[in-house]
C-alpha positions as CSV (number, residue, x, y, z in Angstrom):
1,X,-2.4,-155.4,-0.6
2,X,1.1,-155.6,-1.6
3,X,2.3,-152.6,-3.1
4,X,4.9,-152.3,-6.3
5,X,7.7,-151.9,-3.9
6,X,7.3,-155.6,-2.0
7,X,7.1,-157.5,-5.3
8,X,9.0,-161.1,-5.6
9,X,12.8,-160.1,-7.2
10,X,11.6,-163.4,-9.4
11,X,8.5,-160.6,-10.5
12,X,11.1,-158.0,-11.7
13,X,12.0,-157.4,-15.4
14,X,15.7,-158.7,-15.7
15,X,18.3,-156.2,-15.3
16,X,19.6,-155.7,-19.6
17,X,22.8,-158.1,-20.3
18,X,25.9,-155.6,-19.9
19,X,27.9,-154.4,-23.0
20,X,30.7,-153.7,-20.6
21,X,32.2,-155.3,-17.8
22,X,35.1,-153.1,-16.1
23,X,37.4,-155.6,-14.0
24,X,38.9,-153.6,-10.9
25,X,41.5,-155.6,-9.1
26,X,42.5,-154.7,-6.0
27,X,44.3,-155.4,-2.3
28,X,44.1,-153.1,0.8
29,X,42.8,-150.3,-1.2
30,X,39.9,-149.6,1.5
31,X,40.4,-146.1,0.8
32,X,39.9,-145.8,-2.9
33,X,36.9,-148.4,-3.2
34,X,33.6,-145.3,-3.1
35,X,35.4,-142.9,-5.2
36,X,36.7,-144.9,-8.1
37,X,33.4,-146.9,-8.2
38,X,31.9,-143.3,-8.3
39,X,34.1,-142.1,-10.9
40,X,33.5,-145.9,-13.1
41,X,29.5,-145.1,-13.1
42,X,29.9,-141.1,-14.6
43,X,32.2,-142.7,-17.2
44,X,30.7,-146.0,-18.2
45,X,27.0,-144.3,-17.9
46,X,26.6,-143.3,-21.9
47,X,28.4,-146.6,-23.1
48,X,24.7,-148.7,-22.3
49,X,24.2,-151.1,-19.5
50,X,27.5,-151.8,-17.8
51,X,28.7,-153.8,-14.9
52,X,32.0,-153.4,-12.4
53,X,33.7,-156.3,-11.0
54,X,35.8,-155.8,-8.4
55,X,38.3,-158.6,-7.8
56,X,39.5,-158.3,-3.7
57,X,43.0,-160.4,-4.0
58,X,42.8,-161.3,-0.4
59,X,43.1,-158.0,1.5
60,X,43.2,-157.5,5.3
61,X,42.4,-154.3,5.7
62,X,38.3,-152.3,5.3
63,X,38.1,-153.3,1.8
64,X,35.8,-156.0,1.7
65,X,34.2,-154.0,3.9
66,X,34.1,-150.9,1.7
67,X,32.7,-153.2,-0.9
68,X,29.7,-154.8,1.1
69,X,29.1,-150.9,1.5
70,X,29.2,-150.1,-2.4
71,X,27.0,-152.8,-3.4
72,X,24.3,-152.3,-1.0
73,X,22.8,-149.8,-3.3
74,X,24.3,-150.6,-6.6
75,X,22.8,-153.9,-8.0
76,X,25.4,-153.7,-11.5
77,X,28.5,-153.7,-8.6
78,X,29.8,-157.4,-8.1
79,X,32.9,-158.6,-6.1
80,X,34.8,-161.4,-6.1
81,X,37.1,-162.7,-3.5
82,X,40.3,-164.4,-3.4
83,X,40.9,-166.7,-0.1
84,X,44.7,-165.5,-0.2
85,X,46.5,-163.3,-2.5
86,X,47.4,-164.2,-5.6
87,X,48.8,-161.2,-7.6
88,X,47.5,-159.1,-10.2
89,X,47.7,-160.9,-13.1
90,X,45.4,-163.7,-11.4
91,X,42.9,-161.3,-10.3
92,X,42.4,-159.9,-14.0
93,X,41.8,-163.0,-15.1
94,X,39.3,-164.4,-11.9
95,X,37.4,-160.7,-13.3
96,X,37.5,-161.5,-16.7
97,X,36.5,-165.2,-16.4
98,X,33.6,-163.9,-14.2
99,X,32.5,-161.2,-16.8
100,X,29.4,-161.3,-18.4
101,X,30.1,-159.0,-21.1
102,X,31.7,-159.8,-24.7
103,X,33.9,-156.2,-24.0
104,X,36.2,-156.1,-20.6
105,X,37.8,-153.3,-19.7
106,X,41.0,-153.2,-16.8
107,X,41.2,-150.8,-14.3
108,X,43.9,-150.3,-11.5
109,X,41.9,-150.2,-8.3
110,X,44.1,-147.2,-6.8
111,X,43.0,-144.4,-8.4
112,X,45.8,-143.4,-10.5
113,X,43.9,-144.2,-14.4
114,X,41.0,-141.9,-14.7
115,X,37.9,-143.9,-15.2
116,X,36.9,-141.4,-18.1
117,X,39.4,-142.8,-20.7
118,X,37.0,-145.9,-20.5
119,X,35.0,-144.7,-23.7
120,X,37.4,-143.7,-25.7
121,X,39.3,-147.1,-25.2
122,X,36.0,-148.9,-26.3
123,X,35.4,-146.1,-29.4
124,X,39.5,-147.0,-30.8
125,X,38.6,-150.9,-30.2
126,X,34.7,-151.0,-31.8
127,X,36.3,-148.7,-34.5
128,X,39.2,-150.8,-35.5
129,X,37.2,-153.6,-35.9
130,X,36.9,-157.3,-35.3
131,X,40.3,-158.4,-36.3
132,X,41.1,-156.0,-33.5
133,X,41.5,-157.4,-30.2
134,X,43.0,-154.8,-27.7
135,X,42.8,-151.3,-26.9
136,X,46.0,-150.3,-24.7
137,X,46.0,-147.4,-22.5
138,X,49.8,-145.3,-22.5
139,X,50.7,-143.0,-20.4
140,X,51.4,-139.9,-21.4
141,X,53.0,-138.7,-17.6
142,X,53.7,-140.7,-14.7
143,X,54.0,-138.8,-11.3
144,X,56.6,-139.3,-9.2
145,X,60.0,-138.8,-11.2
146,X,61.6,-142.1,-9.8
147,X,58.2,-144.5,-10.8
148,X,58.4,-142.9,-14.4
149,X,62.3,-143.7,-14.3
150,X,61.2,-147.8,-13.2
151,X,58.7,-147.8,-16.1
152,X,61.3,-146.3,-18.7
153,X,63.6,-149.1,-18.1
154,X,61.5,-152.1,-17.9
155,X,59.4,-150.7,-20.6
156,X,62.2,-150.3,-23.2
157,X,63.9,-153.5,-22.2
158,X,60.7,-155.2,-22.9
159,X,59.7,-153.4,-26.8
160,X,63.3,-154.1,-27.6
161,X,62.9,-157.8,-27.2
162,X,59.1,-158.1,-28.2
163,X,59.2,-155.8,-30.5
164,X,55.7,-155.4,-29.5
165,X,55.0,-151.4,-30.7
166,X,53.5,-150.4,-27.2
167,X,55.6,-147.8,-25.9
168,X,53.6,-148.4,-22.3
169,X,52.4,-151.9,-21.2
170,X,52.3,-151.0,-17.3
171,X,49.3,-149.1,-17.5
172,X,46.3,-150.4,-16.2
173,X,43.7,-149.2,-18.2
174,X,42.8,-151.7,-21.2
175,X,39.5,-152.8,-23.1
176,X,40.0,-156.3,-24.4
177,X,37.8,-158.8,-26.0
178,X,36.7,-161.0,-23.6
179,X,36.9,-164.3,-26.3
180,X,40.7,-163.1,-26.7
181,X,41.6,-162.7,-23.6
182,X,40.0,-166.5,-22.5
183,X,42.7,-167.3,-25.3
184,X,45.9,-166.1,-24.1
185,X,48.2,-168.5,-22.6
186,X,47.3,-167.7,-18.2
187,X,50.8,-167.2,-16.2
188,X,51.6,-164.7,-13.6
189,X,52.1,-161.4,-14.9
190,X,50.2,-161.9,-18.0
191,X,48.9,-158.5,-17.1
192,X,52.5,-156.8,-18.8
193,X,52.8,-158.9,-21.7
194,X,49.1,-158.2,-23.3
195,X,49.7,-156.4,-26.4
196,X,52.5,-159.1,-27.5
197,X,50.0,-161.7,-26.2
198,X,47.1,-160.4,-28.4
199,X,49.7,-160.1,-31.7
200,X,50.8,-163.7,-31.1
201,X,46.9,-164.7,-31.6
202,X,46.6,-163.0,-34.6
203,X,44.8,-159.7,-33.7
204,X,45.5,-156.3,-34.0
205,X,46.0,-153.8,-31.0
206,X,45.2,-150.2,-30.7
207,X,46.3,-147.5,-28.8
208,X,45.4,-144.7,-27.1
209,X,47.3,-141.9,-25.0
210,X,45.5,-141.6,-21.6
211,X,47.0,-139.5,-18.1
212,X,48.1,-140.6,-15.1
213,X,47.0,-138.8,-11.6
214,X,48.3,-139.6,-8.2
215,X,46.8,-142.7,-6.2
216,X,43.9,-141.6,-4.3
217,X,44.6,-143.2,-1.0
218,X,47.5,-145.9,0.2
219,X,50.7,-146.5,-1.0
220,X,52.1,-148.7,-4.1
221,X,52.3,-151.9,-3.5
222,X,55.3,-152.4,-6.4
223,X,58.7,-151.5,-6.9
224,X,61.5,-151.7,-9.5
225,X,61.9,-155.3,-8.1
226,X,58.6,-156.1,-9.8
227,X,59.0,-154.0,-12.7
228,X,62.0,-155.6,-14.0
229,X,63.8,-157.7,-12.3
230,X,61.3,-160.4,-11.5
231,X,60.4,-159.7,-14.9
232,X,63.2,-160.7,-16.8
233,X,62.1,-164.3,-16.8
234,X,58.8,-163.8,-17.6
235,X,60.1,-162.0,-20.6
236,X,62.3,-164.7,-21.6
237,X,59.4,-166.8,-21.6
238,X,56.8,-164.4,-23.5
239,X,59.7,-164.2,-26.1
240,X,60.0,-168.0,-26.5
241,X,56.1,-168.0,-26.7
242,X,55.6,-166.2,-29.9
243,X,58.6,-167.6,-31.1
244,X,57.2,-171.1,-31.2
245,X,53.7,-169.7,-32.2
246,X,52.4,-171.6,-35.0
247,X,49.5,-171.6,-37.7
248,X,46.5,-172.9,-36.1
249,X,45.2,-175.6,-38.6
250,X,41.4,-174.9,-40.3
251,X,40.2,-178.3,-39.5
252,X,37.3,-179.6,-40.5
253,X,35.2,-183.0,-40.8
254,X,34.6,-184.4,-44.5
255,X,30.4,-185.8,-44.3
256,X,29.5,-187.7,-47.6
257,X,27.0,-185.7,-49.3
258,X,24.3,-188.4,-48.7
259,X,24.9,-188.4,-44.8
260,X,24.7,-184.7,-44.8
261,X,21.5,-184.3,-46.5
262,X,19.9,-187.0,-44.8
263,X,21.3,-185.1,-41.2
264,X,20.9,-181.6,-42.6
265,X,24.8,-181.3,-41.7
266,X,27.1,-178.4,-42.7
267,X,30.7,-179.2,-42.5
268,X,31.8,-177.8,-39.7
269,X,35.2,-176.6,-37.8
270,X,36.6,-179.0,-35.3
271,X,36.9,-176.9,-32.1
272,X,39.8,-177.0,-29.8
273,X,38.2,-176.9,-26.7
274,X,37.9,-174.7,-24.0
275,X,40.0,-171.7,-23.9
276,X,43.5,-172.3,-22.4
């Protein structure tokens, strides 16, 4: 007689829907995979049924490895996996796109922004409402005197041109709305620009202070090239973005009274589509 422990997985109650994904991108980070996913489950464990989504972005060292190891015992620990790498800003969104949760929160896979800011990024969103779209992680210290040097300068360069109120943008840890994200305009380094991004679509963003640490394992795999430099155009183009935002029109189709009745029709918006 088969026992509890050999029945069908088609037998078992379905695992709850999640109320939070947390979107972990990462490359040749083999070294910081069991701790941080360690560190994600203490954190997200009061918050309700969660799931973590790492995103590999093509890496050639033990990571996918590392993974296969992680979720051997963890059923709410999925992966996705780029054929070649395609930057940060493309694995956020692979992770958010494969979310299952209305609440995403964005995590740097190295180990330098502590898993257990998490709740109180999700607390400042759910608290400021639905008109509120973003909770934004800043750093209060960056280690390493020349890294907090990079961020200064890129950072200020891009609040005086945005004018965007976030003193930190470069920090990985974020809760968004999933719906809001799906409806930011996609580009490479997307990941830099969110708070602006989020304002241009009408909603609010929140802040809240959080510390950095040192990576766990590895070494950075950015430099001030990155940080502003290669930036500069992709702040020229953010700018000319919400500069040529404009009122979304409240469309709707007229029905004649006598259709609707018959049809049991409301008037109803005329939707745009998928998300862009």
């Amino acid at each position: 007689m088969s026992g509890p422990s050999s029945a069908a997985p088609a037998d078992r109650a379905p695992a709850p829907a999640p109320v939070l994904s947390v979107v972990v991108p990462v490359k040749n980070e083999a070294g910081n995979i069991l701790p941080l996913v360690a560190e994600i489950e203490t954190a997200c464990a009061p918050l309700g049924a969660f799931e973590i989504l790492y995103v590999d972005d093509g890496s050639t060292d033990a990571t996918p490895a590392e993974l296969a190891a992680a979720q051997a015992t963890r059923p709410h620990l999925r992966v996705v996996r780029h054929a070649q790498s395609c930057g940060q800003s493309a694995a956020v969104r692979s992770g958010v796109r494969a979310a299952r949760a209305p609440l995403v929160a964005t995590i740097d896979g190295d180990g330098q922004n502590d898993p257990a800011f998490i709740p109180d990024l999700v607390t400042a969103l759910e608290a400021a409402g639905p008109g509120c779209g973003l909770a934004a992680g800043q750093r209060t210290s960056r280690k390493g005197r020349f890294k907090a040097f990079q961020s200064r300068i890129a950072n200020g360069v891009r609040r005086r041109v945005l004018a965007d109120a976030t003193r930190d943008t470069g920090c990985g840890l974020k809760v968004v709305r999933r719906d809001v994200y799906l409806m930011l305009p996609y580009f490479d380094a997307l990941h830099r620009f969110m708070p602006a991004l989020v304002a241009r679509e009408g909603f609010s963003v929140v802040h809240v202070d959080v510390k950095d640490r040192p990576r766990l394992a590895g070494t950075s795999k950015y430099g001030m090239l990155d940080r502003l430099f290669v930036g500069i155009l992709d702040l020229a183009g953010v700018w000319w973005l919400i500069r040529r935002r404009r009122r979304v029109a409240d469309a709707r189709e007229t029905v004649p009274s006598d259709h609707a009745a018959r049809a049991g029709a409301a008037r109803s918006p005329i939707s745009e589509g998928p998300p862009r």
